[in-house]
C-alpha positions in Angstrom: 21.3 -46.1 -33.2 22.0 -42.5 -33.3 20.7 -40.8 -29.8 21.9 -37.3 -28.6 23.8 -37.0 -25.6 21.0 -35.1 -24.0 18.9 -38.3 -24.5 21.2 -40.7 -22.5 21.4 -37.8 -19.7 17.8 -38.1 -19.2 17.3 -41.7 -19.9 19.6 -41.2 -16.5 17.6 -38.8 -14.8 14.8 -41.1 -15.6 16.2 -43.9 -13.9 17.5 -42.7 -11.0 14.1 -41.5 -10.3 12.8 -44.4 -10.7 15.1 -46.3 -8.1 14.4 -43.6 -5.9 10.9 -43.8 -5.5 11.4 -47.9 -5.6 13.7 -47.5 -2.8 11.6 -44.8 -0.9 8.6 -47.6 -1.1 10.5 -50.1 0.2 10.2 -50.7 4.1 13.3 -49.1 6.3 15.2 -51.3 7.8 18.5 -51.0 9.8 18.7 -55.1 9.8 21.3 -56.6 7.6 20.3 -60.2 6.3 24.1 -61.1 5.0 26.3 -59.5 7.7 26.5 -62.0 11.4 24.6 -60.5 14.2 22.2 -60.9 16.9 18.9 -61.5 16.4 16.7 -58.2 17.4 12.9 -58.6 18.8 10.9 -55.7 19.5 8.6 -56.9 22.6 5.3 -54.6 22.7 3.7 -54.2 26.3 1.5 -52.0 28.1 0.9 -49.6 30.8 -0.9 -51.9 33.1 0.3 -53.3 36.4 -1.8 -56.0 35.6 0.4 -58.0 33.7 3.0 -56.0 34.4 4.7 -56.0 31.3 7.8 -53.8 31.9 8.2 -55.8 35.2 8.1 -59.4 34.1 10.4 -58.1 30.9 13.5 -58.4 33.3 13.2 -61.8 33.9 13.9 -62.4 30.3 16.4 -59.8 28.9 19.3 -61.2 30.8 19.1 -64.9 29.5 17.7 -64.2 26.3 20.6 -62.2 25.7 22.9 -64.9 26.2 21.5 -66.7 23.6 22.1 -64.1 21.1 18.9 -62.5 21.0 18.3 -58.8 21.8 14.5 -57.4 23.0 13.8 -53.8 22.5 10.7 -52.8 24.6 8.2 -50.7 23.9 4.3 -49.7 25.5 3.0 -47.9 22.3 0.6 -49.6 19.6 2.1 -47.0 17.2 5.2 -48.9 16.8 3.4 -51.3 14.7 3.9 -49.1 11.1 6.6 -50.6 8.7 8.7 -47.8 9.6 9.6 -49.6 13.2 8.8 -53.2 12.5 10.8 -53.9 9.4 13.7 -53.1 11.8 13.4 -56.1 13.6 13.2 -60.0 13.3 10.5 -60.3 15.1 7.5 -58.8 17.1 6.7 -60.6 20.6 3.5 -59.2 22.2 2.8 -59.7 26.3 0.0 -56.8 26.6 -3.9 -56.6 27.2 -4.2 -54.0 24.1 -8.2 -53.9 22.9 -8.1 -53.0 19.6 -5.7 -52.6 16.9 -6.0 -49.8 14.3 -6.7 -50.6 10.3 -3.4 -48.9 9.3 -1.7 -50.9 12.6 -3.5 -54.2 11.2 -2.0 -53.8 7.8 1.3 -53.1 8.6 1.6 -56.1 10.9 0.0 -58.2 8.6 2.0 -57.3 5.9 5.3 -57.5 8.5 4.3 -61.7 9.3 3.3 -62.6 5.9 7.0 -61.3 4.3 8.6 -63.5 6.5 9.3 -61.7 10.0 8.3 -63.1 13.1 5.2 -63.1 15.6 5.7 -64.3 19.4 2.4 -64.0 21.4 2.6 -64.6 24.6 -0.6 -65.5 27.3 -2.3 -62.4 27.2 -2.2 -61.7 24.0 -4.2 -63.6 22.9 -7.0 -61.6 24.6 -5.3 -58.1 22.4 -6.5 -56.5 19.8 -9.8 -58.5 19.4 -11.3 -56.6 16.6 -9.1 -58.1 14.3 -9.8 -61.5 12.8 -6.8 -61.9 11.1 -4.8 -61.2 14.0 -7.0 -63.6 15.9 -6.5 -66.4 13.5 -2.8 -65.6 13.3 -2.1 -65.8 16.9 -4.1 -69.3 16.8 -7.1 -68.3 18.9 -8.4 -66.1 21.5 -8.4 -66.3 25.1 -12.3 -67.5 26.7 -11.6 -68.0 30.2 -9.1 -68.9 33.0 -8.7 -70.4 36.6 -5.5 -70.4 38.7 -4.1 -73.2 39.5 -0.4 -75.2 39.9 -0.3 -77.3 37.0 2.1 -79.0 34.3 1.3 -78.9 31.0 2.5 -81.5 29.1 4.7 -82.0 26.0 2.9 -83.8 22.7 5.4 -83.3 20.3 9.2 -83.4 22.1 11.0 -83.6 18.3 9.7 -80.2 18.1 13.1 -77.7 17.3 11.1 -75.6 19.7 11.0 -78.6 22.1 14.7 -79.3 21.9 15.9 -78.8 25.3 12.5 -78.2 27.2 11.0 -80.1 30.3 7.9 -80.3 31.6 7.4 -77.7 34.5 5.4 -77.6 37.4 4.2 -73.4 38.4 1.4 -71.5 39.2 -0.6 -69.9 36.7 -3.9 -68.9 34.8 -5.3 -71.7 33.3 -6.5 -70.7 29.7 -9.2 -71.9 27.9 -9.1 -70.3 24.4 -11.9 -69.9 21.6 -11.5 -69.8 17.8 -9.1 -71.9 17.7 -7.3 -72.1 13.7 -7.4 -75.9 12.9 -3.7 -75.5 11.1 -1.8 -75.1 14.1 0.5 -77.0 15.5 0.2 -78.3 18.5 3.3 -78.2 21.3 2.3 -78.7 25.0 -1.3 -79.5 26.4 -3.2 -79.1 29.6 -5.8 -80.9 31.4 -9.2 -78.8 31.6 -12.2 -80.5 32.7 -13.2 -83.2 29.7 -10.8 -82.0 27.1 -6.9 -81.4 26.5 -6.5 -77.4 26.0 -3.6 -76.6 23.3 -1.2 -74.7 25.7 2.3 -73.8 23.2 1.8 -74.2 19.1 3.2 -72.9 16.2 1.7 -71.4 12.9 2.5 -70.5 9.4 1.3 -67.0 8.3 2.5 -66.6 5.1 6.1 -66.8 4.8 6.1 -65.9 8.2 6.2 -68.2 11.4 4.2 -67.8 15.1 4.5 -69.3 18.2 2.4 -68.8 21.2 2.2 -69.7 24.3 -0.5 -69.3 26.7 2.0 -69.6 30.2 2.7 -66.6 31.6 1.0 -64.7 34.2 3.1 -63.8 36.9 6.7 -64.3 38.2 7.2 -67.8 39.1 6.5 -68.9 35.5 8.6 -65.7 34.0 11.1 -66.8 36.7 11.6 -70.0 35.5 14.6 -71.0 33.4 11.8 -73.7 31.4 10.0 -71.0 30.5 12.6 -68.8 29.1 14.3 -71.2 27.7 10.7 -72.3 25.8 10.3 -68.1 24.5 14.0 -68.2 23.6 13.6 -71.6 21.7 10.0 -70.5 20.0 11.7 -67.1 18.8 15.0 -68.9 17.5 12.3 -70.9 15.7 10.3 -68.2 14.5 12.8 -66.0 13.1 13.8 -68.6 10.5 16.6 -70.5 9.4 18.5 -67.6 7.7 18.6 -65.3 10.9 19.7 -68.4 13.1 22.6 -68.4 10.4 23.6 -64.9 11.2 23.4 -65.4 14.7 25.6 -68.5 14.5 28.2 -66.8 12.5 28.4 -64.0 15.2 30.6 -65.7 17.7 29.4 -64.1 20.9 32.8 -64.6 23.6 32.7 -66.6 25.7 34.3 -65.0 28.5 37.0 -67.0 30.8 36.7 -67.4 34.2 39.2 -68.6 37.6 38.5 -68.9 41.2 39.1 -65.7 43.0 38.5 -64.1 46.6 35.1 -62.4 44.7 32.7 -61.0 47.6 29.7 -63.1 47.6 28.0 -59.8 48.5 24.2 -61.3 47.1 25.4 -64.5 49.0 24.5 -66.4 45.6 24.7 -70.0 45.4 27.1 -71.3 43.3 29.0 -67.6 44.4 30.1 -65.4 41.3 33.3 -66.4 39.5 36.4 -64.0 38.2 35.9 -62.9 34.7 38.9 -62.3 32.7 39.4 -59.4 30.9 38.3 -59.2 27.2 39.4 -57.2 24.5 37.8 -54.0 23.5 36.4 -55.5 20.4 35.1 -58.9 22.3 33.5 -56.6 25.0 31.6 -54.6 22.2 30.1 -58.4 21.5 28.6 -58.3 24.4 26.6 -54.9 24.5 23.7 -54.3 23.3 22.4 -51.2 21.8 19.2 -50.0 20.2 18.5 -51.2 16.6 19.5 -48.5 14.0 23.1 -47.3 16.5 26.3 -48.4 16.7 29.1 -47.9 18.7 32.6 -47.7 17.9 35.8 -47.8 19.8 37.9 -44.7 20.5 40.6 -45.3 22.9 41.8 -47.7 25.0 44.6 -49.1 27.5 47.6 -48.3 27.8 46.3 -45.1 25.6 43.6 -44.2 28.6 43.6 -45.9 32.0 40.7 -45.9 34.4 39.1 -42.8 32.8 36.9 -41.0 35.3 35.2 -38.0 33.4 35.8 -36.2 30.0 35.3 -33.3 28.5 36.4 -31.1 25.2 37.7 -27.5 24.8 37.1 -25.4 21.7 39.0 -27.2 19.5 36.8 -30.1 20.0 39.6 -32.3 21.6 39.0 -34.7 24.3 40.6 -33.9 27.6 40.3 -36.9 29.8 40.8 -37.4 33.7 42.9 -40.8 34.0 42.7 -41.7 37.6 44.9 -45.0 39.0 45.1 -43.8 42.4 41.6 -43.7 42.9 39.6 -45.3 45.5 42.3 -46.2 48.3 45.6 -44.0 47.4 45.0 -41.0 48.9 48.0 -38.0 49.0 48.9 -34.5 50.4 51.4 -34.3 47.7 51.7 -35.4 43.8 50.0 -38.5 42.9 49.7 -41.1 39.9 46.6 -39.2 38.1 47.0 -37.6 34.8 45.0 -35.4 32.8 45.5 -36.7 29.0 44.4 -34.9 25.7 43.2 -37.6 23.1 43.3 -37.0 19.5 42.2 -38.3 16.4 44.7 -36.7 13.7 43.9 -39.0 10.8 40.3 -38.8 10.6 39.7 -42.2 11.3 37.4 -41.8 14.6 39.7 -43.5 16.6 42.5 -41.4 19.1 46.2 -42.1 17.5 48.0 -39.1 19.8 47.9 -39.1 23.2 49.6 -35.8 25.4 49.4 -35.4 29.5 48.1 -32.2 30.0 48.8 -32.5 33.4 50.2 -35.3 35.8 51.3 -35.6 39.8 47.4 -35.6 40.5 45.6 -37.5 43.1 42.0 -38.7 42.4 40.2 -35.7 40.2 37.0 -36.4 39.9 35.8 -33.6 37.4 36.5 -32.0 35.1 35.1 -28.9 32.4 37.2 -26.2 29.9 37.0 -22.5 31.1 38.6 -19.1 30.6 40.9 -21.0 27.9 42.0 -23.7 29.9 40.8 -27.0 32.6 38.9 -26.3 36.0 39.2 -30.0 37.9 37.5 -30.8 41.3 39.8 -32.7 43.2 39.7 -32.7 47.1 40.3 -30.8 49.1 40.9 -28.3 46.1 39.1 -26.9 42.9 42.4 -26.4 40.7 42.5 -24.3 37.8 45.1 -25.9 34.7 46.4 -24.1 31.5 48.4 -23.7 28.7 50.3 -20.4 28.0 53.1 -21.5 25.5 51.3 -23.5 23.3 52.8 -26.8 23.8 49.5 -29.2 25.1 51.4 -29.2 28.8 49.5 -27.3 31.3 52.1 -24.5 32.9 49.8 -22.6 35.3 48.0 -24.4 38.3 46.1 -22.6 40.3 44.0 -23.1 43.5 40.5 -21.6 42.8 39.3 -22.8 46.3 39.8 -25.3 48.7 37.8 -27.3 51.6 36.2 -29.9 49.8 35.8 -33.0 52.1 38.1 -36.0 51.5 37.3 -38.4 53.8 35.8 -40.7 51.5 36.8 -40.9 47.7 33.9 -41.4 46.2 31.4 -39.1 48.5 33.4 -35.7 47.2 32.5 -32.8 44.1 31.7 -33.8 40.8 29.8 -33.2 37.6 31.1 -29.6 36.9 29.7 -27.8 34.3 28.6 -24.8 32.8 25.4 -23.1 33.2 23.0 -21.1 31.2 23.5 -18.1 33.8 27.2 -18.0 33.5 28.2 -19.9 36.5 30.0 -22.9 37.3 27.6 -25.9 38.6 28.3 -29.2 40.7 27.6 -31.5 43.0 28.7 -32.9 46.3 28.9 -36.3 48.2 28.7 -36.8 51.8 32.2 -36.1 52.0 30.9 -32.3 52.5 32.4 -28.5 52.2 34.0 -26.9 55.0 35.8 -23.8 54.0 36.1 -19.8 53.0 35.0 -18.3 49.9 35.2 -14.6 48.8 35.4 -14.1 52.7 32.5 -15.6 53.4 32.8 -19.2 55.2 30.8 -22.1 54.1 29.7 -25.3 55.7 27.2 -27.8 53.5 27.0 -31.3 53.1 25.2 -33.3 49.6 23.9 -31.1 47.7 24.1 -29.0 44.4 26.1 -25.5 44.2 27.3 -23.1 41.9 30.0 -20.3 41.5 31.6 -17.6 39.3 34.2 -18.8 36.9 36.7 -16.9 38.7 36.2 -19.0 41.5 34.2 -16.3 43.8 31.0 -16.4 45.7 30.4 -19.9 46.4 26.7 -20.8 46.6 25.0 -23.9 48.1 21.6 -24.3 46.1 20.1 -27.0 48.0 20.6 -30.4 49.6 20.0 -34.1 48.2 19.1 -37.2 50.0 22.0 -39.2 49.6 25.6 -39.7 48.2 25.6 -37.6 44.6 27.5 -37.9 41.4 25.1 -36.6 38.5 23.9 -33.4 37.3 22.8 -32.4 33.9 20.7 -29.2 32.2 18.5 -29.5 29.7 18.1 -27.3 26.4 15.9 -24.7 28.4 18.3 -24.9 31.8 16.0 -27.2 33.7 17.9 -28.8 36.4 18.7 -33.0 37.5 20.7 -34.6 39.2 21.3 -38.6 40.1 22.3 -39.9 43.4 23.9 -42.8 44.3 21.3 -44.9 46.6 17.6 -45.5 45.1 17.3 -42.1 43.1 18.7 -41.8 39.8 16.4 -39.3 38.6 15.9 -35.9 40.7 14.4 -32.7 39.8 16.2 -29.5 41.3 13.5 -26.9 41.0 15.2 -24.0 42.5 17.3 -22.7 45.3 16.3 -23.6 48.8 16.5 -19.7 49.8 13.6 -18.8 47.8 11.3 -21.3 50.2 12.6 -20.0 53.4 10.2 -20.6 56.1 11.2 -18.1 59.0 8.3 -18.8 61.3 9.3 -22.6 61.3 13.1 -21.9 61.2 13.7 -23.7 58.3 13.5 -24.4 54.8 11.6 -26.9 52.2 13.9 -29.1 50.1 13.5 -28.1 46.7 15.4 -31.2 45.4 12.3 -33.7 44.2 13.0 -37.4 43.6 11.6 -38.2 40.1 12.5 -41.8 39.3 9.2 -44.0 38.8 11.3 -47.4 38.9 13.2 -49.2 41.6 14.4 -51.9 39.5 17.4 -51.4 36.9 17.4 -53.6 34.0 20.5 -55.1 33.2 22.0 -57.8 31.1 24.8 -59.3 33.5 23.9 -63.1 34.8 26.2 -62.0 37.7 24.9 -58.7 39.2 27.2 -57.8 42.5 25.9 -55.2 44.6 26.4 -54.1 47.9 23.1 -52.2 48.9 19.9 -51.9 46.6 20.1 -54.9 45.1 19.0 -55.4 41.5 18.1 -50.8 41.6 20.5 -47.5 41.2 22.9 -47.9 43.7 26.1 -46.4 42.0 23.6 -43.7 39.6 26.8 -41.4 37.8 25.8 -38.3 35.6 22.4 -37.0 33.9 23.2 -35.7 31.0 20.7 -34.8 28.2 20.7 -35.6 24.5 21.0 -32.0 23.5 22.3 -32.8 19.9 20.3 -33.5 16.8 22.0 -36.3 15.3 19.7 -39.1 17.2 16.2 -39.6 16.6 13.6 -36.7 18.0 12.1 -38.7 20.3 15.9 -38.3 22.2 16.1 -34.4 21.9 16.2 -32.9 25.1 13.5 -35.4 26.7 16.3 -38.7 26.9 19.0 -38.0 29.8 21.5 -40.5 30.2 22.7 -42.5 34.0 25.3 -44.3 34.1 25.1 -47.5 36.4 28.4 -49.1 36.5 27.3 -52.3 39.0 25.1 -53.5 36.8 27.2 -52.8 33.3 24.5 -50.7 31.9 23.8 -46.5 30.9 20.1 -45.9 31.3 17.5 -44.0 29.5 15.3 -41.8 32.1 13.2 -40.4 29.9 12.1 -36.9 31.5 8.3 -36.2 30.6 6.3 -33.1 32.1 3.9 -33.4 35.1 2.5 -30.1 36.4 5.0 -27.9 37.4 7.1 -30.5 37.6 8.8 -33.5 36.0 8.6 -37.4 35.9 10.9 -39.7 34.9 9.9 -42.8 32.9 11.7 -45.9 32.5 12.7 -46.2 28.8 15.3 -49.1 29.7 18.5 -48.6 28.2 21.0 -47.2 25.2 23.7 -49.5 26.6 24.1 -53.1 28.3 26.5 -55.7 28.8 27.1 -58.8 29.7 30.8 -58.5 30.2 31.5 -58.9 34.4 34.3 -55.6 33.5 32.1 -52.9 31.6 31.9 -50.3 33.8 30.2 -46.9 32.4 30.9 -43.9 34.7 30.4 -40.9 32.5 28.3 -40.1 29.4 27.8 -37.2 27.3 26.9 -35.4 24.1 30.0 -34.7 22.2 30.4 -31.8 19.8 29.8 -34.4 17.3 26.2 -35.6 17.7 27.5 -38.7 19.2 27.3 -40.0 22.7 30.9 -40.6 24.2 31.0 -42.8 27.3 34.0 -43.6 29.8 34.2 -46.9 30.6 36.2 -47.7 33.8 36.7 -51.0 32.6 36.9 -53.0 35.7 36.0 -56.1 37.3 35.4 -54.9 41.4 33.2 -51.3 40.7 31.6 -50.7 44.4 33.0 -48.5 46.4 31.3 -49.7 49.8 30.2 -50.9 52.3 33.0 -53.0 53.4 32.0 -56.7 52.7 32.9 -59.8 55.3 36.5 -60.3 55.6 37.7 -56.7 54.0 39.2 -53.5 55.5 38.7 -50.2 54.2 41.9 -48.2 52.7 42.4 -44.4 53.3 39.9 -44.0 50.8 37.2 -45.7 52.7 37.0 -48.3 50.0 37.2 -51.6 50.8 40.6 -52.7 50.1 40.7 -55.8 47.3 43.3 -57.0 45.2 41.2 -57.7 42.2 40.7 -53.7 41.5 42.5 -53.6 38.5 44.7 -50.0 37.4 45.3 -51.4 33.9 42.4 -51.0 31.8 40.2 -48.6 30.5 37.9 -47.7 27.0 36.4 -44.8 25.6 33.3 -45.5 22.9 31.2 -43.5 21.0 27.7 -44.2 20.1 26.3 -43.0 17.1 
């Protein structure tokens, strides 16, 4: 056949457009089905305290997750378009949501009859009620309900669902369901009245699978290791055979653990064990990050070492404060700390050249690039570090000012940065200010201040409530801050001077607490705290998504807090409210199970991605001192189990 050139070109054309509009048709989907991984459920909720969705959530994330399965949670019906639900496994519903959209009906329809996943859960089955095919799919709706303690009992223990599973005795709302779908399958059972009320079955729906269960109320049946163990069980089940096969071919560590003076501080019975260390790449098993991100290694030990804070300078090179001596080593002169400038010279995103910038440092705990060189806070001094002769070692140190409070390590300045009206910004611990300034002498406990770049006229902006490490701006120079005790999410809305009260010889605070949620969600089996047990008790940073490489619904509304007792680096999703601000709960962009991931700084690199410091270590609170411990000069309980050896640096992307 004799065909011009032109004619193959545009047979070309012809198929590529083709493929293109095939692919574009296609659902989008960040789930592979041939690489191993975790099985990923999107869990929809509500607003509503009754039921309180985000609440009970908690009791489930944490075991779930050592069984390999991830939950992504979300409040909004909207989520149900192909766009969002083709990147999971499976959709799990606990919500009391009336109705359900034609458009949200399809998609979900479509979703369970490809093959994917649908795990309703008690109240659901009262959701979304003008849909009859959801109604059938789910296996009935919900008619009535008592409270009572009851067991329900198991009528089919061969079950794969069953395997595992005991009878339980809790309290709970005793459903009585309608329409029920003749094909299901029939799991557990209660008494009611004259008749046995199906209480767990499964369906088909297409190529897809649902279970249900109509347990579920309130905390002592979410609470209950039966019941979790019956959702993990019925989603394993759901999901299909080919997802369980990915999962078991993703050989989660398991992490080793010895006997070890641990504080008991929760006074949990059997007390915590010691975790060994993993490896960087067995840690990153153990995290969990939204669907559709990744996170890939950077540096770690001996490269970087306990890495307290970061930063870059116009180059785009990472400047990082290694801190050993940090909490208990505390010096007039020199010191084991080192500032280190990491580089990747290859391209290959990970650091291959490592150069001390600085050394003979004692516990900086900030850091930020100005006037061509490194400003670091490090008490009692602000010190000003740079390079005049080109070779990567800093040559000039200067003393920019001095009387930052050292009694405790951990209570001092931090969280220097630039702001939008050419000043230098921070904040301050307990630990406190006492000195002179521009000839002008300053006193001022926790708080946030600024100052010229040059070092001059030293201003105290306003006071916090408690111990503070955080401070972030957002795109328009809006102002927050995270403290360390119950408030990791403040609004700073100006200067205290401007509310000066003379006739009541005072001033109003303008530093507002924000945070709507007490309770930090968290993936660890082992949580150790001190104070505010299971919330924000070590809150680091607040820094803003200000890049445009993640998804909009992160541009300057996400900022990220890292809490490094309970391995995790939260979303606080800021949202307007008046003149103010609120901060919603929007779980988190990071959490581990390992008992040594220990996030203390986040932030937007000039690359789109989110870098984040992780201390890497198994003992993370500062204080109070437990039982049987002394504090060191730092006033940090001394133990032998804080470890000076390790330390990462990730990237999320």
């Amino acid at each position: 056949m004799n065909q011009s050139p032109n004619y193959f070109l545009k047979s070309l054309y012809f198929l590529g457009f083709i493929l293109l509009l095939t692919a574009c048709n296609k659902p989008k989907s960040f789930l592979s089905m041939t690489e191993p991984r975790r099985v990923e459920i999107l869990v929809l909720g509500h607003e509503s305290e009754h039921h309180n969705s985000e609440q009970l959530m908690l009791y489930l994330g944490t075991p779930l997750f050592q069984k390999g399965i991830n939950l992504t949670y979300t409040t909004n019906p909207e989520d149900l378009n192909e766009d969002v639900l083709y990147n999971y496994d499976g959709l799990m519903i606990y919500a009391n949501h009336d109705s359900i959209s034609s458009s949200q009906e399809k998609a979900l329809k479509k979703y369970v009859q490809s093959g994917k996943a649908l795990i309703p859960v008690h109240s659901a089955s009262w959701s979304f009620r003008n849909s009859d095919w959801y109604v059938k799919a789910v296996g009935g709706q919900f008619k009535s309900h008592g409270a009572e303690r009851f067991k329900a009992e198991i009528v089919d223990a061969a079950h794969p669902i069953m395997q595992g599973i005991s009878e339980f005795d809790t309290w709970d709302e005793t459903y009585v369901h309608s329409q029920l779908n003749p094909d299901m399958h029939v799991l557990m059972e209660r008494v009611e009245g004259d008749h046995r009320e199906p209480y767990a079955w499964t369906l088909e729906e297409g190529k897809g699978r649902v279970f249900y269960t109509a347990y579920g109320h309130n905390e002592e049946t979410w609470q209950k290791a039966e019941f979790q163990n019956l959702i993990a069980n019925g989603i394993l089940w759901a999901v299909g055979d080919k997802v369980n096969e990915l999962l078991q071919a993703y050989e989660i560590p398991t992490p080793e653990f010895r006997d070890a003076e641990i504080p008991n501080y929760e006074r949990r019975d059997p007390a915590p064990k010691y975790q060994l260390p993993l490896s960087p790449e067995q840690s990153m098993k153990l995290v969990q990050l939204p669907v559709g991100f990744e996170m890939e290694l950077f540096a770690s030990e001996p490269m970087i070492i306990n890495p307290m804070a970061m930063t870059w300078d116009e180059r785009g090179r990472l400047f990082v404060i290694e801190t050993v001596d940090y909490p208990n080593e505390v010096r007039t002169e020199g010191g084991n700390d080192k500032i280190k400038i990491l580089e990747d010279t290859d391209g290959d995103g990970k650091a291959d050249k490592v150069t001390v910038f600085a050394d003979n440092l004692n516990i900086p705990t900030s850091i930020m690039a100005v006037n061509g060189g490194i400003l670091i806070s490090m008490a009692p001094d602000f010190l000003f570090l740079k390079d005049t002769d080109g070779d990567d070692v800093a040559d000039v140190r200067e003393i920019l000012m001095t009387g930052w409070g050292k009694s405790d390590t951990h209570a001092g300045p931090s969280n220097l940065r630039y702001g939008f009206d050419n000043k230098i910004w921070g904040v301050l611990g307990y630990a406190g200010f006492n000195g002179e300034v521009s000839g002008k002498r300053h006193s001022f406990g926790q708080g946030v201040y600024r100052f010229e770049p040059s070092g001059d006229n030293l201003e105290y902006l306003g006071n916090t409530s408690n111990n503070t490490w955080g401070l972030g701006f957002t795109e328009d120079f809006e102002t927050f801050i995270s403290t360390a005790n119950g408030q990791h999410s403040v609004y700073f809305s100006m200067a205290n001077n401007y509310v000066k009260r003379p006739i009541f010889q005072g001033s109003a605070n303008t530093v507002h607490g924000i945070d709507s949620h007490y309770d930090m969600p968290h993936l660890t089996p082992f949580l150790r705290q001190v104070d505010w047990h299971g919330g924000y008790t070590a809150a680091a940073g607040h820094n803003f998504y200000t890049a445009r490489s993640f998804p909009e619904e992160y541009w300057n509304t996400i900022a990220f807090v890292a809490e490094p007792t309970g391995r995790v680096l939260h979303r606080a999703k800021i949202q307007t409210d008046g003149s103010g601000y609120k901060e919603k709960n929007d779980f988190n962009i990071l959490a581990s199970s390992d008992e040594w991931f220990s996030p203390v700084h986040a932030e937007v690199g000039p690359d789109g991605a989110l870098w984040v410091a992780d201390w890497y270590n198994f003992i993370i609170q500062h204080n109070p001192t437990p039982r049987g411990f002394e504090n060191g000069a730092g006033n940090a309980y001394i133990n032998p189990l804080r470890d000076s050896q390790h330390g990462r640096i990730y990237i999320i992307s």
